[in-house]
C-alpha positions in Angstrom: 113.3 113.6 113.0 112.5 109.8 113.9 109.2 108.7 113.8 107.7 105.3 114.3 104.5 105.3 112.9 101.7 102.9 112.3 99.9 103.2 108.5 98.2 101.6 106.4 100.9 100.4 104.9 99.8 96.8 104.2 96.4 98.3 103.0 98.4 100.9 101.0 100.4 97.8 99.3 97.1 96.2 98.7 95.4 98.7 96.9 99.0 99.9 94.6 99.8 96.5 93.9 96.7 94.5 94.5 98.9 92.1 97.0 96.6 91.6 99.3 99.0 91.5 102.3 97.4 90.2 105.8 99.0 90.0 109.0 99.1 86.0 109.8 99.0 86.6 113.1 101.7 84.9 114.5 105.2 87.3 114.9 108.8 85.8 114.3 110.8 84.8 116.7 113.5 87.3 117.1 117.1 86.1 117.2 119.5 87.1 120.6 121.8 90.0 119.1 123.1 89.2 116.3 124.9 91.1 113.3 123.4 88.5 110.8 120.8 90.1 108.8 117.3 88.4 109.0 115.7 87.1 106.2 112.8 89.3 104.8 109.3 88.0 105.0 105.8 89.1 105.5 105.1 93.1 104.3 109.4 93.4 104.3 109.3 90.8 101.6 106.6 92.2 99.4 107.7 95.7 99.4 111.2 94.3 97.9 109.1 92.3 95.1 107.4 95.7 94.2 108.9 97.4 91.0 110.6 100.6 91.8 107.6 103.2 90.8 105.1 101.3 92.9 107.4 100.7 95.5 108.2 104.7 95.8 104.8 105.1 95.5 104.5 103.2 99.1 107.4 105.1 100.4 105.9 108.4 99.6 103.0 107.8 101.5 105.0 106.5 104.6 107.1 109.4 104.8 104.5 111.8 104.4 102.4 109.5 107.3 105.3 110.6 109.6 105.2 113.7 109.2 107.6 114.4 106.8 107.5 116.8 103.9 107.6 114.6 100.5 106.2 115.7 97.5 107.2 112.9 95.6 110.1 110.3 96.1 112.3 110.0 93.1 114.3 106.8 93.9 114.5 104.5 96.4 117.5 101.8 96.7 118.6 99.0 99.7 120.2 100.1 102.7 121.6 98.8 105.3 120.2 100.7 108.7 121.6 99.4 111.2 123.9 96.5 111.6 122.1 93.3 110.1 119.2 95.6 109.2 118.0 95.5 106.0 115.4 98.7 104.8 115.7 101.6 102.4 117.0 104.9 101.4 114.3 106.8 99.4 115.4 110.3 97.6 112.5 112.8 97.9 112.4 115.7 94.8 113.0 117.9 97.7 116.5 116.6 98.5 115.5 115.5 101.8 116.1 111.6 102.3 114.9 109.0 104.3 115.9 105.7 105.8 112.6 103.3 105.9 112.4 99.6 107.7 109.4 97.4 107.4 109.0 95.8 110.5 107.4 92.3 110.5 103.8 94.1 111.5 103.9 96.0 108.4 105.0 99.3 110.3 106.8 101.3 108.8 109.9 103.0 110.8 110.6 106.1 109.3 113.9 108.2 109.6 114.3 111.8 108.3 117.7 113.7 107.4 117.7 117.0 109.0 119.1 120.1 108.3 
């Protein structure tokens, strides 16, 4: 199951970690193809500063926003998602995983495993 889905994820950051993440407005300039991975900034960046409870805290949330049946995740490590895509793998205690990207809006872009 994919899902693209808009949350409150900077908001949800914000109250976890008391970040106080806002959009500045102004979106990056994307790169012409190209394998080299990006580096992260904006919501990308402070989801990767987060310790790993909070952070699968945040993941929980955005899985279960798509959709997705999560009761809780139970680790979450880097992951490469696509060629010179950086995101994350999160392990639900349901044994279903989950590939997550920040986008540079703060979206999060979920995808599910399924059976």
């Amino acid at each position: 199951m994919r899902s693209l889905m808009r949350m409150g994820l900077l908001a949800g950051l914000a109250g976890l970690a008391g970040l106080g993440l806002a959009a500045c407005g102004e979106s990056p300039e994307q790169p012409a193809a190209s394998n080299a991975a990006a580096p992260e900034t904006g919501a990308a960046a402070q989801v990767a500063k987060l310790d790993e409870p909070t952070r699968n805290i945040v993941f929980e949330k955005a899985i279960r926003a798509s959709g997705a049946a999560c009761p809780s995740v139970s680790g979450s490590t880097r992951a490469q998602i696509a060629p010179g895509v950086k995101g994350w793998k999160a392990q639900c205690n349901n044994d279903s995983a989950h590939l997550i990207q920040i986008l540079p809006d703060g979206t999060a872009k979920v995808t599910s495993r399924t059976y």
